[in-house]
GUTORVO-845612 format. One record per residue (C-alpha): residue number from 1; x, y, z. Coordinates in steps of 0.001 Angstrom, whole numbers. Example, Ala and Ser with C-alpha at 12.3 -4.5 7.8 and 13.67 -1.06 7.14 Angstrom:
<rec n="1" east="12300" north="-4500" up="7800"/>
<rec n="2" east="13670" north="-1060" up="7140"/>
***
This chain:
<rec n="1" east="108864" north="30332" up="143886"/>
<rec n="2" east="105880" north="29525" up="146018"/>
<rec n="3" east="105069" north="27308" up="148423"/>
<rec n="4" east="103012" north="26021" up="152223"/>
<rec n="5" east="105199" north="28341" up="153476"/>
<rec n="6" east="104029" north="31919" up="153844"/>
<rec n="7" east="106807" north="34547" up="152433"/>
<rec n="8" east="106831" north="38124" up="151088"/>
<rec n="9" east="106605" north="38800" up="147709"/>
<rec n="10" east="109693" north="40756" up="147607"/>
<rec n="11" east="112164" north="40891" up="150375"/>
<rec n="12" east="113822" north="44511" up="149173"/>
<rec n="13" east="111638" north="47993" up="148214"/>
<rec n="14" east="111130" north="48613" up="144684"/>
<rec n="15" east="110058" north="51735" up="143406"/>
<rec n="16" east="107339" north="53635" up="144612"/>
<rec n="17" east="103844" north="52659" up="142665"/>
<rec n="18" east="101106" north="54760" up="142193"/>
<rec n="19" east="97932" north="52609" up="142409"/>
<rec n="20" east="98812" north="49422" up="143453"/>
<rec n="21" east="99931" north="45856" up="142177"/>
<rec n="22" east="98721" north="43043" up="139585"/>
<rec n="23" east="99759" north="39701" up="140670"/>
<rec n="24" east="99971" north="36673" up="138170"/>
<rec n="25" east="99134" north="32926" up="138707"/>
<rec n="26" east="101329" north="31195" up="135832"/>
<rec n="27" east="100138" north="28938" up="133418"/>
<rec n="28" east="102034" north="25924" up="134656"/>
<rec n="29" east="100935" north="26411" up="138705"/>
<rec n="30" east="98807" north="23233" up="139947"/>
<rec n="31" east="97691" north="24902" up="143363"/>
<rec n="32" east="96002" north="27839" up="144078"/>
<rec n="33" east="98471" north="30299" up="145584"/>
<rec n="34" east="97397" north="32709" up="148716"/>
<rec n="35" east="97625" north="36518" up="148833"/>
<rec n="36" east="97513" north="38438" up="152683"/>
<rec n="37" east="99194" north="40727" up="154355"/>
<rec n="38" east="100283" north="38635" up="157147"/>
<rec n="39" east="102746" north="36133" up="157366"/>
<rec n="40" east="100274" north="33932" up="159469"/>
<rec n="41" east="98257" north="33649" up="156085"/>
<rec n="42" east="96465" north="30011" up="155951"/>
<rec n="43" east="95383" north="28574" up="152778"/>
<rec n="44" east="91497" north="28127" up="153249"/>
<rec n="45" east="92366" north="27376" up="156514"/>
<rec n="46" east="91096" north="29878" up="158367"/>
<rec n="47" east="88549" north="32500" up="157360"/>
<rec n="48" east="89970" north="34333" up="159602"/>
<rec n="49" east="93380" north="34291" up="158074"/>
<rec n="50" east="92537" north="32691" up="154393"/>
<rec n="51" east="93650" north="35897" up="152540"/>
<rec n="52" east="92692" north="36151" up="148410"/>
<rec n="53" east="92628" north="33384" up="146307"/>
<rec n="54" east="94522" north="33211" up="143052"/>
<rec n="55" east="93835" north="29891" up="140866"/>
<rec n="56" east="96321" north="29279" up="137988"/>
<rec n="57" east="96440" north="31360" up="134993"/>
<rec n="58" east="94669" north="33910" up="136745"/>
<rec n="59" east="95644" north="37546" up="138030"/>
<rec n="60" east="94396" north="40043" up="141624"/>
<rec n="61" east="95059" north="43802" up="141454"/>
<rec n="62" east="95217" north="45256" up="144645"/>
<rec n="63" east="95813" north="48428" up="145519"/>
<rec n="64" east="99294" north="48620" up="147558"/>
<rec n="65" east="102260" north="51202" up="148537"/>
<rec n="66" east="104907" north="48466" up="149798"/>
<rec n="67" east="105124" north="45211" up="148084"/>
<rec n="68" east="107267" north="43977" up="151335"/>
<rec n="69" east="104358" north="44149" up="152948"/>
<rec n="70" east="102474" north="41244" up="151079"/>
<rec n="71" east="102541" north="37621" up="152004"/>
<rec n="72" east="101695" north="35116" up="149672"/>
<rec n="73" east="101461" north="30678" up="150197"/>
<rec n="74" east="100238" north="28215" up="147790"/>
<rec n="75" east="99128" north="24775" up="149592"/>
<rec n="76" east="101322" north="22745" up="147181"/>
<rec n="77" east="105272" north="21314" up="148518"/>
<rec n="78" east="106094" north="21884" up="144821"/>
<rec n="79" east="106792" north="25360" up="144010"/>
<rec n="80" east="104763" north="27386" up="142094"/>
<rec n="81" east="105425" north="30927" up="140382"/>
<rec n="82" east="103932" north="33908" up="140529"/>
<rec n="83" east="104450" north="36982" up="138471"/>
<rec n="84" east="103940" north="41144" up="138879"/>
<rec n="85" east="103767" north="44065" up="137721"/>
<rec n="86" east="103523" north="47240" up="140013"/>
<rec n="87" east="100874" north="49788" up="138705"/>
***
């Protein structure tokens, strides 16, 4: 689950992927949820530090090696979900 706070996707290294990652915004999410690759991440914030949008019921691919290393907020206290899939 999702929430202000910034926190890694996964906390443990999955297999390695080839091309990257597709994230998933679920269907029942009421906040946009944040994608960076810092744990300072801000949710339109910052420009700085805004990272990638994701608004519900929507997906990002981006092309990543480590999973650990991606930090992702939503701007909601209630917690939101987000799915993936490595590629």
């Amino acid at each position: 689950m999702v929430n202000e706070n910034a926190q890694t996707l996964v906390n443990t290294e999955v297999h390695n992927n080839k091309s990257g990652i597709l994230l998933y915004s679920d269907l029942n999410n009421t906040d946009t949820l944040w994608v960076g690759y810092s744990s300072s991440i801000t949710a339109n914030q910052d420009n700085d530090m805004d990272g990638f949008p994701i608004f519900p019921v929507n997906t990002l691919e981006l092309e990543l090696a480590k999973p650990t290393e991606l930090f992702i907020r939503s701007t909601s206290l209630s917690a939101q979900k987000i799915w993936f899939i490595m590629l």
